[in-house]
N, C-alpha and C positions, 0 to 999 in steps of 0.2 A: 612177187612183191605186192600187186595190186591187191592180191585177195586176201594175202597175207593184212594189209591193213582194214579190208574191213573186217575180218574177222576178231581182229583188236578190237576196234570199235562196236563189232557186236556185243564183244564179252562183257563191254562195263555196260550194259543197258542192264541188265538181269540183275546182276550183280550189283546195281545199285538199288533195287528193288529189292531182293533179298537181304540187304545189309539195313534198311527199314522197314523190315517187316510185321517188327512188334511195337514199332509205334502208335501205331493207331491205340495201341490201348491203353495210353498217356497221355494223349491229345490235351491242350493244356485248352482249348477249346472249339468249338465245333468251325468256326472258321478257319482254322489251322488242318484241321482231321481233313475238309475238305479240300485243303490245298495239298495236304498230301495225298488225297486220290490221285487229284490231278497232275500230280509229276510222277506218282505210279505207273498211273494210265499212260501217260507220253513214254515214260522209259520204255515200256512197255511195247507201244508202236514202235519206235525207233530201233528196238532189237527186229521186229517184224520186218522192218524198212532194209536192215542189214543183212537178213536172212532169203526172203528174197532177192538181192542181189547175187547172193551167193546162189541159191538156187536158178536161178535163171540164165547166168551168165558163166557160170565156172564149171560146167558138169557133174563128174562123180566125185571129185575133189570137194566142190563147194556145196553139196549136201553130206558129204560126213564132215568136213567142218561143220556144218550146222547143226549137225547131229552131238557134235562134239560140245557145242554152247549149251547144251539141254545138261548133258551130264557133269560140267563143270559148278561148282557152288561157293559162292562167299566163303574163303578163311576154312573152308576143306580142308583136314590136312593130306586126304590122296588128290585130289579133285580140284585145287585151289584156282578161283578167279588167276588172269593172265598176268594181273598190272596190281601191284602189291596197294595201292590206296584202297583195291577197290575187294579186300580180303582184312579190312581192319572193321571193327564192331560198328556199331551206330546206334548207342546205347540207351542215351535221351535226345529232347529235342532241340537244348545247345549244339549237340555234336551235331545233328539233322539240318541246322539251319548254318554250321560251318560247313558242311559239305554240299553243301547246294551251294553256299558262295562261292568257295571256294574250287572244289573240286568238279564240281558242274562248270566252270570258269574254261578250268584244261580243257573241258569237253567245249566249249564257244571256240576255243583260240584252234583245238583241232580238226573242228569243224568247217571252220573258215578256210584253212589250206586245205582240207579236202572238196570243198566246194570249188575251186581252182583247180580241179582233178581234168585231166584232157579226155576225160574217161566218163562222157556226158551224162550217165543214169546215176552214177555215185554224187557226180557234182548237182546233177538237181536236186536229187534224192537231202543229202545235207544243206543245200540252202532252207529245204523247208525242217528239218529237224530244228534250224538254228532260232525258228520264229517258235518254235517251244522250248526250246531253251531258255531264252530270254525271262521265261516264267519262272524255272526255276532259280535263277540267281534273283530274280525280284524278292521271290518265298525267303530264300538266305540273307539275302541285306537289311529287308523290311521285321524279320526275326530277329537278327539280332540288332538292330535296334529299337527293337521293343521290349527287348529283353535290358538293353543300355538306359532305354528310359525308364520304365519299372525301378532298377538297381537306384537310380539316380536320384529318383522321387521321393523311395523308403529313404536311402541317406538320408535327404535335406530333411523331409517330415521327423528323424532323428534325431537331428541335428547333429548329425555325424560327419565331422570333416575331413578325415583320412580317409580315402578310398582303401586303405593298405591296410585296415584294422577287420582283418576279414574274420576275426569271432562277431565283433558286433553288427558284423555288416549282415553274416546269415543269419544269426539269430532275427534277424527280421523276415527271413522265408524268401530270401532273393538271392542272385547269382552276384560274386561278387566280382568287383573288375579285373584284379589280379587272374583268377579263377579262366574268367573271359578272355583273356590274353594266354594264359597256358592254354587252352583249346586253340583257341587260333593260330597261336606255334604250331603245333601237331598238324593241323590240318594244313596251313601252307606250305609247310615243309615236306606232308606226303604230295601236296598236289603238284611242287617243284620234280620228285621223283618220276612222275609221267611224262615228262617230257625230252626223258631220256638225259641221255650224255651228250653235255658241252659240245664237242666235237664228234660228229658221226658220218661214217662216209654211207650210213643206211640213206639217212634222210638227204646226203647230195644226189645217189643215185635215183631215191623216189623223184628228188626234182626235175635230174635232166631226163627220166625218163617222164617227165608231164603227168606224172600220178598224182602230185604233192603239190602245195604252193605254198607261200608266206601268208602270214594274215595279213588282210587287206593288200593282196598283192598289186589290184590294178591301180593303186594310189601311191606305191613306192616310185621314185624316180629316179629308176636304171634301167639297163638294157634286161634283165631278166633273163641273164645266165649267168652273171656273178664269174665268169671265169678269169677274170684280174682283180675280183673287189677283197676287201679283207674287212674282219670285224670282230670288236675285242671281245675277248674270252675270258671268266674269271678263270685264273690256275692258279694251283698252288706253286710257287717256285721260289725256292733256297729259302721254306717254311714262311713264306709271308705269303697272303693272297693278293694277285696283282690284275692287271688286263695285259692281256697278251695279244696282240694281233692276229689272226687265224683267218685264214682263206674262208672267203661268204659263204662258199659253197658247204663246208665243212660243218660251220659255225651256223646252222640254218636252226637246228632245235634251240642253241642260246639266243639267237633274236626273238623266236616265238616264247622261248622263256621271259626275258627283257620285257616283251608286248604284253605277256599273262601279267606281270609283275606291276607294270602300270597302270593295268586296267584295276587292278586290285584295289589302288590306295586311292579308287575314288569311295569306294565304302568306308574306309576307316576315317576318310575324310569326313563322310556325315556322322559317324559314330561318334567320333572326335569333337564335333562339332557341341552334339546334342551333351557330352559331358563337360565343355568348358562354360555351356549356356547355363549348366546347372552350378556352374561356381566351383567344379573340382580339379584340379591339379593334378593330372593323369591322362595319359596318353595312350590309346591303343598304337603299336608298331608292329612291322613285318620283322621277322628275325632275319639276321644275315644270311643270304642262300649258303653257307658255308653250316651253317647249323643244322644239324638231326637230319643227314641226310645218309640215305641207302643206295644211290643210284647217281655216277657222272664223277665228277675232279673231286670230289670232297668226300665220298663213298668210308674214307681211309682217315680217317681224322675227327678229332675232336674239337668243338668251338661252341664259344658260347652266344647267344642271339645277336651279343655288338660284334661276333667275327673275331671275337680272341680265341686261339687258339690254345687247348690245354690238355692236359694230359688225362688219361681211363680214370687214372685216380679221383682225380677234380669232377669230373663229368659224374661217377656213381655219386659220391658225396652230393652234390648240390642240380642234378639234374630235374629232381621234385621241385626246384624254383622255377624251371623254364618248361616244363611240360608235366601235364595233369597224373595226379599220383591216387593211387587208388583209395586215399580219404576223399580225395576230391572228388571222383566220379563217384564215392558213395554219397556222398553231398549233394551231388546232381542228383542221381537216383532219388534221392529222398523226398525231394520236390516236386517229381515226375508221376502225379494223380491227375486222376482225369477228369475232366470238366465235362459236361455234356449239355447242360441248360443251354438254350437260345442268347446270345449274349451275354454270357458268362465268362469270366476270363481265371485259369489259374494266376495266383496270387507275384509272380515268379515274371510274369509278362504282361505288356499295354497292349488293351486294344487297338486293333489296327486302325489309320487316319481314316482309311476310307473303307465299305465291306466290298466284295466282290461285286463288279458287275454294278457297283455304288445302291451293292442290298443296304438296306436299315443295320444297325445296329445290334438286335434283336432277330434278325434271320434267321431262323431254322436250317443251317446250309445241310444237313445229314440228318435224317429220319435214324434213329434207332429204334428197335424192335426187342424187346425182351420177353 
């Protein structure tokens, strides 16, 4: 079981490295290029961090597991990554900066329970991953909104008051808000998928065997063994989705779910923010967890982002409203040219408030050579 999870955890290090690998030659500008070295570089350790564990600790097992992380690859179709988000494209640097928020996110909240591991080289081992982490969801919040501010600034300089009028919105060479909310679906809704099923008796066994822990467990106030507590579950039952009571033990992925969920809507909060400052009547939101899901209670069904339920039919028809349809990702793509000057920014995103390390402006952060 123990090794079993770090070798989960090794697979998406790679694999999120591999799923950005043709970024760099879009970089919308050189302080962006360099902040995706730098989550390269960390994913990069933290696969290192997971492989030595496995080497050191698990014998002939946990070097052909390790062995096994080498020949695995992003979205393979013999070979595919373990944990299906982390075998989907990563096309441009919308998609690059939802997946650091979001999906780098799963990786914070599963970090934390394994830092609460009784299993003391994993649990140091993950506290320090977790102060690199923090990097990369800063990269994904602080992206996209810069990319919300850019969108927000063309509108008004427009003077374009529906954010919903997305011919005129791109015809100005920006992402448009609707656009930025079908990405968002997609990416929260793979990164709900990682957290497994509602109910699992995997993750009570990781707990009472002390491999596992809650987020922020030493701040919960209970006895921490959960073996009378109970906690609601969404389930689907007699076709409504409802909360069901379920034993703690059981219900341990839907809290860490619950936990990723609210850490989330502190970003959409500033997003939100920065578009009602500009005077528009639009809302970034979280889809229902009942939406565009592959994995737990909902696997089996169709819904639409407010949690209405509908039928195959309804969902092929009108599914291009609530997640990104291939005009759209050509739309992105189109924008996706590279900037390279010191202080230059593609047209598509705002300057960051402050540069790295509070460089100038004009920074040179990446040397190119041609």
């Amino acid at each position: 079981m123990l090794r079993r999870l770090i070798v989960i955890q090794g697979d998406t290090e790679p694999a999120s490295v591999e799923q950005q690998r043709h970024l760099g030659k879009t970089a919308p500008s050189l302080y962006d290029l360099r902040n995706l070295f730098q989550v390269n570089v960390e994913e990069g350790r933290h696969l290192w961090a997971m492989v030595y564990l496995l080497q050191k600790y698990f014998g002939r097992d946990g070097r052909e597991e390790a062995d096994e992380l080498l020949r695995r690859r992003s979205g393979d179709a013999d070979s595919p990554r373990m944990l299906g988000a982390f075998n989907e494209a990563t096309p441009d640097w919308l998609s690059f900066f939802m997946f650091t928020y979001f999906t780098d996110r799963d990786g914070k909240m599963q970090l934390h329970s394994l830092a609460q591991s009784g299993f003391d080289p994993l649990s140091r081992t993950c506290r320090f991953m977790l102060t690199e982490e923090a990097h990369h969801m800063f990269v994904g919040e602080t992206g996209i909104s810069r990319i919300v501010q850019r969108t927000c600034e063309a509108m008004r300089d427009a003077g374009i008051s529906d954010p919903n009028d997305i011919s005129r919105v791109r015809a100005l060479g920006v992402i448009d808000l609707p656009t930025i909310q079908k990405k968002l679906n997609l990416h929260y809704t793979l990164s709900l998928d990682l957290f497994g099923s509602e109910v699992s008796t995997n993750a009570a066994n990781a707990f009472n065997a002390g491999v596992k822990g809650r987020f922020h467990e030493t701040q919960i106030k209970d006895d921490h063994r959960l073996q009378n507590d109970t906690y609601p579950v969404l389930k689907l039952v007699n076709g409504e989705i409802k909360r069901v009571d379920e034993p703690a033990l059981t219900a341990l992925n839907m809290r860490l779910r619950d936990d990723y969920t609210q850490d989330c809507m502190k970003g959409l909060l500033r997003w939100n923010k920065i578009i009602s400052q500009a005077g528009y009547d639009f809302k970034l939101t979280l889809p229902n967890v009942a939406f565009h899901r592959q994995i737990g209670e909902f696997k089996d069904i169709r819904a639409t982002p407010d949690g209405v339920l509908i039928d195959d039919a309804t969902w092929n028809k009108r599914k291009s409203e609530w997640l990104p349809s291939a005009a759209d990702g050509d739309f992105v793509a189109s924008l996706m040219t590279p900037v390279t000057e010191p202080g230059e920014y593609a047209p598509w995103i705002s300057p960051p408030k402050v540069g790295i390390d509070n460089k100038p402006g004009d920074f040179e952060y990446v040397k190119i050579e041609t």
